[in-house]
C-alpha positions as CSV (number, residue, x, y, z in Angstrom):
1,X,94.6,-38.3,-159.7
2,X,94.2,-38.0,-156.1
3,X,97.2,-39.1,-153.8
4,X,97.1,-39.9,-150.3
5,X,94.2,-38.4,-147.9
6,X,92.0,-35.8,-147.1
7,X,91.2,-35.6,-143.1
8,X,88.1,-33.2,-142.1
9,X,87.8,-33.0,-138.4
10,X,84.0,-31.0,-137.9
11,X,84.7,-30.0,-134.1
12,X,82.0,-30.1,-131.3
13,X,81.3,-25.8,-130.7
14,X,77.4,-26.5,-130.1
15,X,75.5,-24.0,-131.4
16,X,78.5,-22.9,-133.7
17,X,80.5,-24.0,-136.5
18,X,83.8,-24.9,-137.0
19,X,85.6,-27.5,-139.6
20,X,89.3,-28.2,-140.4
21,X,91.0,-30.1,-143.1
22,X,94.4,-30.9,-144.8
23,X,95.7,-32.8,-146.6
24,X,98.7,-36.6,-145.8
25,X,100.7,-37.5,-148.2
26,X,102.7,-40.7,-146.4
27,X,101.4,-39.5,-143.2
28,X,102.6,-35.8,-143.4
29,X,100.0,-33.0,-142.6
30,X,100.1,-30.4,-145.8
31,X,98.2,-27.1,-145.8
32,X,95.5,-26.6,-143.5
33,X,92.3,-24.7,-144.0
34,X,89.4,-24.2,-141.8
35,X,86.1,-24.0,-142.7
36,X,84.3,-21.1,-140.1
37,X,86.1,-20.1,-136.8
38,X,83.1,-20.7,-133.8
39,X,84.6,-21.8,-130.5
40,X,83.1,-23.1,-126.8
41,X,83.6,-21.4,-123.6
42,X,86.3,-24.3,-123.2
43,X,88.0,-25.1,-127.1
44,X,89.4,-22.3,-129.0
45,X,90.4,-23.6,-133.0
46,X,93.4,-20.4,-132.6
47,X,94.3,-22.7,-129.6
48,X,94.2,-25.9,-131.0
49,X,96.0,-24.3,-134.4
50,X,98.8,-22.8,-132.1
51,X,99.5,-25.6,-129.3
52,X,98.0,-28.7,-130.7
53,X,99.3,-28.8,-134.2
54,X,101.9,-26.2,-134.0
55,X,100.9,-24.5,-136.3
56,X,101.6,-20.6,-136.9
57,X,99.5,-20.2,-140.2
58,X,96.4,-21.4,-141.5
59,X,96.7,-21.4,-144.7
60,X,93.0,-21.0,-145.7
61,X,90.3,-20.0,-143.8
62,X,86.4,-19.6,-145.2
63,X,84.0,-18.1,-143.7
64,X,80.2,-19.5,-144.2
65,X,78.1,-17.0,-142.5
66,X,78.8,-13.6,-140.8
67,X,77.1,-14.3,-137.3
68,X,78.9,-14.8,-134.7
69,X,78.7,-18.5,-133.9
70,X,80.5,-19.2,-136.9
71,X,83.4,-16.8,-136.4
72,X,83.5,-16.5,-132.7
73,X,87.7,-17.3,-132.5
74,X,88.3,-14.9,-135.4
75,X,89.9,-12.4,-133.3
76,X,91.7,-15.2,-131.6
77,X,92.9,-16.3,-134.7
78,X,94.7,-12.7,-134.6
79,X,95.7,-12.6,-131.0
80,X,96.9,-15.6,-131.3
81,X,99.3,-14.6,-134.0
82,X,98.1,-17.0,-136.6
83,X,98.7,-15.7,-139.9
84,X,95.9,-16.1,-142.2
85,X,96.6,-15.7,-145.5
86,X,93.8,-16.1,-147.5
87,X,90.1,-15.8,-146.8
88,X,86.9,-16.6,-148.4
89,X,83.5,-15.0,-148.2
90,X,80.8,-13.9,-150.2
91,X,82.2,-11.2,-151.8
92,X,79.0,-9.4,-153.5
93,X,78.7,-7.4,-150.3
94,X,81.4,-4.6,-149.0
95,X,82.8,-4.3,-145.5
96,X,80.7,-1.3,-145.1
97,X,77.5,-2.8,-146.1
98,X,78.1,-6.1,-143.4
99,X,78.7,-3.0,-140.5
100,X,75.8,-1.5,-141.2
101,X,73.8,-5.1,-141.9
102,X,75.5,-6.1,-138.5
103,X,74.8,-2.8,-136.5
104,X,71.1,-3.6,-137.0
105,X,71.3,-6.3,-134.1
106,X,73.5,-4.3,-132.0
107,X,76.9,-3.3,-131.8
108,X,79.6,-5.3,-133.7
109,X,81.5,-7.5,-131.5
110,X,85.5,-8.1,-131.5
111,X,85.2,-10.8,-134.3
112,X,82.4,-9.4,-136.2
113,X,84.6,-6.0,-136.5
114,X,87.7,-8.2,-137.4
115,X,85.4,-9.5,-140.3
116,X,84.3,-6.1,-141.5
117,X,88.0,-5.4,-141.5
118,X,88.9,-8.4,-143.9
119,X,85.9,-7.8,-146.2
120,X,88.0,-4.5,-146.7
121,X,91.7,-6.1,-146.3
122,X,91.4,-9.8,-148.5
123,X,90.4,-7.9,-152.0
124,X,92.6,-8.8,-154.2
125,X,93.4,-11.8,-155.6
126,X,94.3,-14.7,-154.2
127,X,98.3,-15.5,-154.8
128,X,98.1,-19.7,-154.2
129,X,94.7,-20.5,-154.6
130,X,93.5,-23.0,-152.9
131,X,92.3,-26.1,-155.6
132,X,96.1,-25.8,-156.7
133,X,97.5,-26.2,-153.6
134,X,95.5,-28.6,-151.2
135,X,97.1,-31.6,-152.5
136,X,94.1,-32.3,-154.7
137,X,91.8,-31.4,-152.8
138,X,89.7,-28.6,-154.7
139,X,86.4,-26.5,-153.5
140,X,82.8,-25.1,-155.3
141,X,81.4,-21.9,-153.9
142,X,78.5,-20.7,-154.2
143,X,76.2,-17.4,-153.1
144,X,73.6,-15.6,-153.4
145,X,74.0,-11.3,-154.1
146,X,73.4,-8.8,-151.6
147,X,71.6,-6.6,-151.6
148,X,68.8,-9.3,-153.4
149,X,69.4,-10.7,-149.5
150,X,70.1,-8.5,-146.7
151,X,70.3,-11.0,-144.3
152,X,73.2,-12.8,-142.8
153,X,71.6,-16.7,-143.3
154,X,70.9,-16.2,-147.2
155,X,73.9,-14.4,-147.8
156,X,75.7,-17.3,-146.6
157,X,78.8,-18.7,-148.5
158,X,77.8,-22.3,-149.8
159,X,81.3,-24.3,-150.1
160,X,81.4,-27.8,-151.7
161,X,84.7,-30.2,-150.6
162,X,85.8,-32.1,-153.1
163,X,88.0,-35.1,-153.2
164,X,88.4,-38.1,-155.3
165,X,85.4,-39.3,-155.7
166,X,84.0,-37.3,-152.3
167,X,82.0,-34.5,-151.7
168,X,81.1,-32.9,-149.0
169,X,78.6,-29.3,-148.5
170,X,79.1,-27.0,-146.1
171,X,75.9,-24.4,-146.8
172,X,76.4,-21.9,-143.8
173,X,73.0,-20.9,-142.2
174,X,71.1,-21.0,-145.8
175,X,67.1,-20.5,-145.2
176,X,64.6,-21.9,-147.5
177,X,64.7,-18.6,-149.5
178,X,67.9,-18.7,-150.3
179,X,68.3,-22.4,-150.8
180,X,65.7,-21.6,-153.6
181,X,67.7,-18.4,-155.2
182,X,70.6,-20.5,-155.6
183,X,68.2,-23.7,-157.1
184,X,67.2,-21.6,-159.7
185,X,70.9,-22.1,-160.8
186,X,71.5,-24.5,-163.3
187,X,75.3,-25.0,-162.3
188,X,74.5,-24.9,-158.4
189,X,71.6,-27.4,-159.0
190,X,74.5,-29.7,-161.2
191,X,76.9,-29.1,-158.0
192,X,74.7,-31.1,-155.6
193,X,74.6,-34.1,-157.4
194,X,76.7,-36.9,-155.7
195,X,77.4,-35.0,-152.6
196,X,77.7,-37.8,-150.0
197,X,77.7,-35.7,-147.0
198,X,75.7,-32.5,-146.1
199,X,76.5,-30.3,-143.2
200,X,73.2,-29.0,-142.3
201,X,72.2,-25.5,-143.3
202,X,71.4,-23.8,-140.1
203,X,72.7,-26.0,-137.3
204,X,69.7,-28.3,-138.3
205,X,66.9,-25.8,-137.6
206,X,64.1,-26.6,-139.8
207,X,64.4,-22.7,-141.1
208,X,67.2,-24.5,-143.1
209,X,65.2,-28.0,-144.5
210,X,64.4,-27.3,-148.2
211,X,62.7,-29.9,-149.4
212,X,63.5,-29.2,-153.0
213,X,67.2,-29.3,-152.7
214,X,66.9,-33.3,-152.2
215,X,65.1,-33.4,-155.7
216,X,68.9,-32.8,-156.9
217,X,71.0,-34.9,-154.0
218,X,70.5,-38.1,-151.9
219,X,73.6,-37.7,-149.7
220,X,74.6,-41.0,-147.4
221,X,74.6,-39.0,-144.3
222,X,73.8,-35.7,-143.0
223,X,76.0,-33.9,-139.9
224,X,74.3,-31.5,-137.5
225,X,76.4,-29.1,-135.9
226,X,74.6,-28.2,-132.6
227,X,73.8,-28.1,-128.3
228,X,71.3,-30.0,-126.8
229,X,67.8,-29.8,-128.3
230,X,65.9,-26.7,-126.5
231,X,63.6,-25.8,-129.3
232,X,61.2,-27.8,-131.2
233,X,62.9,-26.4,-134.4
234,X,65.7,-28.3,-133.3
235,X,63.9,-31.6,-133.8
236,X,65.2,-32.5,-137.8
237,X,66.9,-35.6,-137.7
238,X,63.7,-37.7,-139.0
239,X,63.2,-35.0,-141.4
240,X,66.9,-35.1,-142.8
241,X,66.6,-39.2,-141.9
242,X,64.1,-39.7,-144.8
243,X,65.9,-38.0,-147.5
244,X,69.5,-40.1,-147.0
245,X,70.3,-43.3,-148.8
246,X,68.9,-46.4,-146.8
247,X,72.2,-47.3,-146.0
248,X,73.9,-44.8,-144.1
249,X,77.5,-44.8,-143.3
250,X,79.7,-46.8,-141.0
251,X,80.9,-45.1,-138.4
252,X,84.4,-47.0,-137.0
253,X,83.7,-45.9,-133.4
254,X,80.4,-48.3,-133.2
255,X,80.9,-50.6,-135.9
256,X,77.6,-49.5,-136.8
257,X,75.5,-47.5,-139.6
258,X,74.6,-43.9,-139.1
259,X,72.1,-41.8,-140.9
260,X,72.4,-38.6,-139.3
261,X,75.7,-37.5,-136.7
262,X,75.3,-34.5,-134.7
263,X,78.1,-33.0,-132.5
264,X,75.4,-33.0,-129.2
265,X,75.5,-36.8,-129.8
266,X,78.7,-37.6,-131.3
267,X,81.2,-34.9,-130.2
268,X,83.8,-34.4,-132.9
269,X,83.5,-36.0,-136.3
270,X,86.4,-37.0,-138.3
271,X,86.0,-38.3,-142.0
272,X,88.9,-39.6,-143.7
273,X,89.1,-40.1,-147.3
274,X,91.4,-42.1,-149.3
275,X,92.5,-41.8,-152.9
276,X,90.2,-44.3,-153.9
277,X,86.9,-42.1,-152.6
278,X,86.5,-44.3,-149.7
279,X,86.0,-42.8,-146.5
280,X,86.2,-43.9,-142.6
281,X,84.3,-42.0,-140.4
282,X,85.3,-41.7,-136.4
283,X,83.3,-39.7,-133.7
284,X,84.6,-38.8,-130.3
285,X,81.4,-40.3,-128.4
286,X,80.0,-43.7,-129.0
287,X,76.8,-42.0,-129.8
């Protein structure tokens, strides 16, 4: 049985990703693990790790998708001396394969290099993993093989967050393709039933709509995790709008009901979840 809360803060990186949550027990912060590492030219999650919460170690860190917008503080994470314990990936693919994956679009940058390096370094298993240690809070992950894929999107790490009666999908930068490799899975397709909220696949880009993976899941809400609209395939929230409950979710900020929250609108999103499954939802913009 679950006991206190889960808080999941997804930050405001634009076109990036970046997501952090721990557990409270009686208002006390437990382990914290972060869900990609992307960053602005004026936030830095090593920096908020290290001066805002204090922190020295983050406890878990899972990486979605090996581009660059969703891992573009991981060297900070390093200069910043944050120890990082454990890290998850999609581990059907060796550091060596990623290089030369990666070298294909140029050379490797800082954080791409540090991620080659810990596809090599975080092997072995895991010491405290983390469904045994968030306070209850326990994960689902998902992915398709390389080399089947050879792309960065579809070999994307798809995590479910799970608490109470609360889930949550973070799919990385998932295309239709691989949406429908990992559909053809009769444990994936059981996995996104009763997810309530859906990060979108792709920062929202309609490369990452699959139509077919709302035969399986009617979440309340759907998040988009992006900059200002420049591109027409940008333009999803009536798309992801028709395949969400009627009712949407409250959002405390407002006082009103929300379909679809995206960071370019909203800022940060924070979602806190009780014990009971109940969650309050609380954006840094008024949207």
């Amino acid at each position: 049985m679950a006991l206190g809360e889960m808080l999941l803060r997804i930050w405001d990186v634009e076109h990036g990703a970046c997501a952090m949550l721990h557990h409270l027990q009686n208002g006390v912060a437990g382990r914290l693990a972060m869900i990609d590492s992307g960053c602005t030219h004026s936030w830095w999650p090593s920096t908020y790790i290290a001066r805002t919460l204090g922190r020295t170690r983050l406890d878990y860190l899972f990486i979605t998708n090996a581009d660059q917008d969703h891992m573009s503080d991981l060297q900070g994470l390093w200069d910043a001396g944050i120890e990082v314990p454990v890290l998850y990936r999609n581990p059907s693919y060796t550091g060596e394969q990623m290089r030369q994956i990666k070298r294909q679009s140029g050379p490797l940058s800082a954080d791409a290099e540090r991620y080659v390096d810990c596809c090599c370094t975080y092997s072995g298993p895991v010491g405290e993993p983390f469904d045994q240690f968030m306070g209850g809070i326990t994960t689902s992950l998902f992915w398709n093989p390389y080399p089947t894929f050879a792309n960065t999107n579809d070999l994307s790490l798809v995590v479910f967050v799970k608490y109470a009666a609360c889930k949550f999908l973070f799919p990385g930068d998932l295309e239709k393709s691989g949406w429908r490799a990992l559909l053809q899975r009769q444990d994936f397709r059981e996995e996104l039933k009763y997810t309530d909220i859906l990060v979108a696949s792709h920062h929202g880009r309609e490369s990452g709509f699959c139509p077919e993976v709302f035969d399986y899941c009617q979440p309340s809400a759907v998040i988009i995790s992006d900059k200002p609209i420049e591109h027409e395939t940008q333009k999803m929230v009536p798309d992801y709008r028709a395949v969400v409950t009627e009712n949407g979710v409250p959002v405390r900020t407002t006082g009103k009901r929300r379909h679809v929250l995206t960071t370019r609108r909203d800022g940060w999103i924070r979602i806190t979840v009780g014990s009971n499954g109940y969650y309050a939802i609380d954006t840094e913009y008024r949207g």
